[in-house]
N, C-alpha and C positions, 0 to 999 in steps of 0.2 A: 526569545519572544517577550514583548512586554505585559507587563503586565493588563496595562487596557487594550490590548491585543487580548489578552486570555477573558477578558471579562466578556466582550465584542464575541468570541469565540462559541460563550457558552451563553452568554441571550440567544447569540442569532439561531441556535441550536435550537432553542427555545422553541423559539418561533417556527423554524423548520419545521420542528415536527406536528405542532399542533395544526398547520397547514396542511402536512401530508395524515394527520390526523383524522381530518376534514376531509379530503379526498376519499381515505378510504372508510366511510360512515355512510359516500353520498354513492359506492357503486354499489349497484342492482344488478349482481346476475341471476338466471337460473339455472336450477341446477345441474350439473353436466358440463360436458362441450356442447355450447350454444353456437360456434361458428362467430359469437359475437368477438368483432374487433374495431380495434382503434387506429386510424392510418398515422405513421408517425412521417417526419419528414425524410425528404432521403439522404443518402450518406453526403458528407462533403467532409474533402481529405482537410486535415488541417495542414498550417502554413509552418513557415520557417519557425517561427518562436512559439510554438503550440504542439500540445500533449493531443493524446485522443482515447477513451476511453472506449476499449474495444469488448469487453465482457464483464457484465458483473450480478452480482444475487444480496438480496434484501434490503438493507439500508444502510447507504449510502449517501452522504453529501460534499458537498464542496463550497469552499468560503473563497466570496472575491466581492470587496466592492462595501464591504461592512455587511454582508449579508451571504448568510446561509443557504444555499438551495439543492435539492433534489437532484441529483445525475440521475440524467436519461442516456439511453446507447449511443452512441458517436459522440459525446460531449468533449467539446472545446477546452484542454486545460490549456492555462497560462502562467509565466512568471508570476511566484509571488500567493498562487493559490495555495490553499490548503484543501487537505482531503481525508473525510473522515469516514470508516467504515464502522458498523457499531455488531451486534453480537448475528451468528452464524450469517456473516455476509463478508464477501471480499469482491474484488475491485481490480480488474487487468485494465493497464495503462500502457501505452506504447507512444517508442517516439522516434520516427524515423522508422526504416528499417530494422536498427542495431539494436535494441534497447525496449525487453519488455517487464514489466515485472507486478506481479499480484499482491497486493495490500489482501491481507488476512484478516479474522475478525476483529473488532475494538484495537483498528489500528488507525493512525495521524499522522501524516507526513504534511510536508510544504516541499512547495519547487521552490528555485530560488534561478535556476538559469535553464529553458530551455530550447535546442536550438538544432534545427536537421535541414541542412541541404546537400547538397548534390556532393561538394568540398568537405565535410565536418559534419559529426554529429557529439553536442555537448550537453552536459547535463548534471549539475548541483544541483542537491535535493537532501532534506531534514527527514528522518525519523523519531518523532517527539515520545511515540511509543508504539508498541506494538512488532510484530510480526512483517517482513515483504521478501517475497522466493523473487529471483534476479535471474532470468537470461538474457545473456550480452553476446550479441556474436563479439566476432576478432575484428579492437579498432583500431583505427590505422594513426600515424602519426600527427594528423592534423584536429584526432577527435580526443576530447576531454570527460571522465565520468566520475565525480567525486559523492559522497554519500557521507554525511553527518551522522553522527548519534551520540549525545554528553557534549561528552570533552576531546572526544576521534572523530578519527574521518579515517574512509576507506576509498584507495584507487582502483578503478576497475581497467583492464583492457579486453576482458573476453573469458566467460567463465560462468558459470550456473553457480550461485549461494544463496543462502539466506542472512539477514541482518535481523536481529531479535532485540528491539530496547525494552530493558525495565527498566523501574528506579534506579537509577545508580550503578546500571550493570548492560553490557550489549557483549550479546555473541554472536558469531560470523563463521558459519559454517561452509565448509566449501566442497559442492560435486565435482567439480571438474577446471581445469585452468588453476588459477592463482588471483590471490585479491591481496593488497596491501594495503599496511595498518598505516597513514601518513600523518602527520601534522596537520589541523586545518586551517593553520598560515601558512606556514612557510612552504608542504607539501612534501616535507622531507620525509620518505621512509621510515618505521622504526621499529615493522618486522612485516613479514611475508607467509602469509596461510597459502598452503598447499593444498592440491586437488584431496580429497578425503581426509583434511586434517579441520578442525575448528580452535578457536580461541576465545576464550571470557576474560571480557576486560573490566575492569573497573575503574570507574572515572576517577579515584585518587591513587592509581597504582599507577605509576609508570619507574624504568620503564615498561613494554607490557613482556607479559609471560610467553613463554615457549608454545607454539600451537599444541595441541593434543589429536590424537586420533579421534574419529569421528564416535558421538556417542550413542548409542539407541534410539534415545530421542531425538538429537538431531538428524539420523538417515534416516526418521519416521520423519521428519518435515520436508527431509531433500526429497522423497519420492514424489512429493506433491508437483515438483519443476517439471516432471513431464508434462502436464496437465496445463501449463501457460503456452498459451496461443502466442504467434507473430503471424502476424496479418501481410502481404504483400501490397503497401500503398504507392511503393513509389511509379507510376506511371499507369495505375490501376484506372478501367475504366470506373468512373464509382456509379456510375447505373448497374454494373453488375456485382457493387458490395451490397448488399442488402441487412438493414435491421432487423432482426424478428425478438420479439419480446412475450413473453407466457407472465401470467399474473393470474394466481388462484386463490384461491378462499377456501377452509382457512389460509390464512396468514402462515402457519406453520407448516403449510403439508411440502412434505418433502420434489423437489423436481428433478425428475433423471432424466438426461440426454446422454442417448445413445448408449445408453444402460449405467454410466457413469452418474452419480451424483452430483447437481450442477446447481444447488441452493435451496434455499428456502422460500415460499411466498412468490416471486417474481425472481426472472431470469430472464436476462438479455445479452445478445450477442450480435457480431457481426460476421454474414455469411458470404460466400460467394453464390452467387445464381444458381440454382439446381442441384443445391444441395439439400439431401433430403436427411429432417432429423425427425430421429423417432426419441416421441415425450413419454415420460409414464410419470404421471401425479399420485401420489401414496401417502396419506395420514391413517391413524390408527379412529379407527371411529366413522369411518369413511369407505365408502368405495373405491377404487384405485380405477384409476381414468389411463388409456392410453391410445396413442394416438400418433399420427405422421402429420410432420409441415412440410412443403417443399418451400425454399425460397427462389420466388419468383420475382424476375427484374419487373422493378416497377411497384410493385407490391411491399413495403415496409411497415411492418404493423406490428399492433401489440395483439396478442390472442389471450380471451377474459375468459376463466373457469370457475366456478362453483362446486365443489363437488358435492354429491349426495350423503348423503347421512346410510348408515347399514341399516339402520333400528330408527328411522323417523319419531317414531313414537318415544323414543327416552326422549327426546328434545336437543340432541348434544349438538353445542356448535359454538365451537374455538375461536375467537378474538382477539387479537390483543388489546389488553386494558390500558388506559389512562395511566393507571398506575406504574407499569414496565416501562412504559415511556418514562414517567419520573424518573425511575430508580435511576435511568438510562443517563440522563440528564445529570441528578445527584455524582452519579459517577463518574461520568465525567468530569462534572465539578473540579471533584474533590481530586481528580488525576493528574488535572492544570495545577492544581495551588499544587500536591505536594513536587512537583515538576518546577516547580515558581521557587519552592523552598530551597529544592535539591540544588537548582541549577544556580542561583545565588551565591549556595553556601560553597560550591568547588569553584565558582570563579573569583570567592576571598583568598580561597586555601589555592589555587593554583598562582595567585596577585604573591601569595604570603611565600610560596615555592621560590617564587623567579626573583623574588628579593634576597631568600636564603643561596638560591645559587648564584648571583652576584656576589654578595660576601665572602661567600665560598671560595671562585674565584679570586677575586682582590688578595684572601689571606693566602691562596695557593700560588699567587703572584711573588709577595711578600714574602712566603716561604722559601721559593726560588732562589729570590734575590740570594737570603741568610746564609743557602747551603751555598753559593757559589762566591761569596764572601770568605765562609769558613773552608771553601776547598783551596781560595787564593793563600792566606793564611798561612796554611796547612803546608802546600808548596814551597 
């Protein structure tokens, strides 16, 4: 990524947020379920070269066009987007039938190719940092699924893992099926993680280490893959997908569907018709709200809560500040540049490698020659 790319990146963020800043300043609810909502539009499948953004909680955006903005439920991704989630918020993405997977919190990806019809389903995509759980069904010989992170790339065919970029470090843990470790030129293999095995690589280690068994912490993250939805779009009537969206106040209180924990602040999703989900809203300071939605064809909406205070009279009431927002910002920042430095500095020392392994060669050439000189000799 270039560098006025990262700069682009972290204004437009900027701006983003003092927008949905603004938004939330300018809602008025009262307190409780007030039955108050907002009609949103209805579902429409996306097309051949386009993503769709089938579930997600708190803050969430998406850059296209030199410009940051808001994901709302059913959103249009495309080649080329990027997508950003920031703290307790994650973001299920699906594309096609085959192919779904959740960005986790304070994670960054970009697409780079996406592509689902009836023949093929393709899909390169960057992990710049962060966290994303993968379910793939089983694809077939005409479909492509490759995944960046550093200096690797990973091949999928069909398999539930997660991909975890840090500075200078991505690991690849795997539930079920096989993923492999490939070149991201040439595509050549250069090792294979097994169902319950993981691997940490670092981007100046090649080539890479022996998988390892699965470790604590990572079958504390595989267990989250049950929890990633796939949506059935292809030949879906979409008057019977419905959106339904829940948005509370505070900002922080916690949202449980269907007794499962499903974010923070705002939660959206896509349903089928007649399906009934029971809410329950919970912050500490608060009364705890709950409640049934059915989604009903025709009916896509967001649902507006406030909840009550326990003890009106202390005054207590949770906001997020200006300032969270900076840090939010700052953080990012400074996540681009050291990302800007990192990635710089291995693609000297990877330039400075492939100079040393042609020499390398050349003298192992050269060597050749000598010993088979001295073996003519020698005869």
């Amino acid at each position: 990524m270039k560098r006025t790319d990262k700069i682009i990146l972290v204004f437009g963020l900027i701006i983003a947020f003092s927008i949905a800043g603004a938004i939330l300043l300018i809602i008025n609810l009262t307190n409780g379920y007030t039955e108050r909502e907002v009609s949103l539009q209805p579902f429409t499948a996306p097309q051949a070269k386009e993503a769709i953004v089938t579930f997600f909680s708190g803050e969430v955006f998406f850059f296209r066009n030199n410009e940051w903005k808001p994901v709302s439920i059913g959103e249009i991704l495309k080649e080329n987007d990027y997508i950003k989630t920031f703290e307790n918020s994650y973001c299920e993405i699906q594309i096609g039938e085959k192919i779904s997977f959740s960005m986790r919190e304070n994670a960054l990806i970009k697409l780079y190719v996406v592509l689902q019809t009836e023949d093929t389903t393709q899909s390169d995509s960057e992990i710049l940092i962060g966290t994303v759980l993968y379910k793939v069904m089983k694809l077939g010989d005409n479909d492509d699924m490759v995944i960046r992170a550093g200096t690797r790339a990973f091949g999928v065919r069909g398999t539930e893992f997660f991909i975890d970029r840090s500075i200078a470090k991505t690991t690849c843990a795997v539930l079920s099926g096989a993923v492999a470790v490939i070149d991201p030129e040439s595509k050549r293999e250069a090792a294979r993680i097994a169902s319950r095995r993981e691997i940490i690589l670092h981007d100046k280690t090649d080539p890479p280490p022996a998988a390892l068994p699965l470790s604590n912490i990572s079958s504390s993250v595989l267990e989250n893959i049950k929890t990633v939805k796939q949506i059935k779009l292809a030949g879906a009537d979409s008057q019977k997908l419905i959106k339904i969206g829940i948005a509370a106040l505070p900002s922080t209180a916690e949202i449980y569907v269907d007794s499962q924990l499903a974010g923070n602040g705002i939660f959206a999703g896509i349903y089928n018709a007649g399906t009934e989900i029971a809410v329950r809203l919970h912050s500490p300071g608060y009364k705890d709200q709950s409640f049934v939605i059915t989604a009903k064809q025709g009916e896509n909406r967001i649902y507006k809560f406030k909840l009550e205070l326990e003890k009106p009279e202390l005054g207590i009431d949770r906001t997020q500040s200006g300032n969270e927002i900076e840090e939010k910002i700052k953080s990012l920042e400074q996540q681009i540049k050291t990302l800007s430095i990192e990635k710089d500095t291995y693609r000297s020392e990877i330039e400075r490698l492939k100079k040393d392994k042609i020499t390398l060669e050349q003298q192992l050439k050269e060597a050749n020659v000598k010993i088979k000189d001295a073996i003519k000799q020698l005869q």
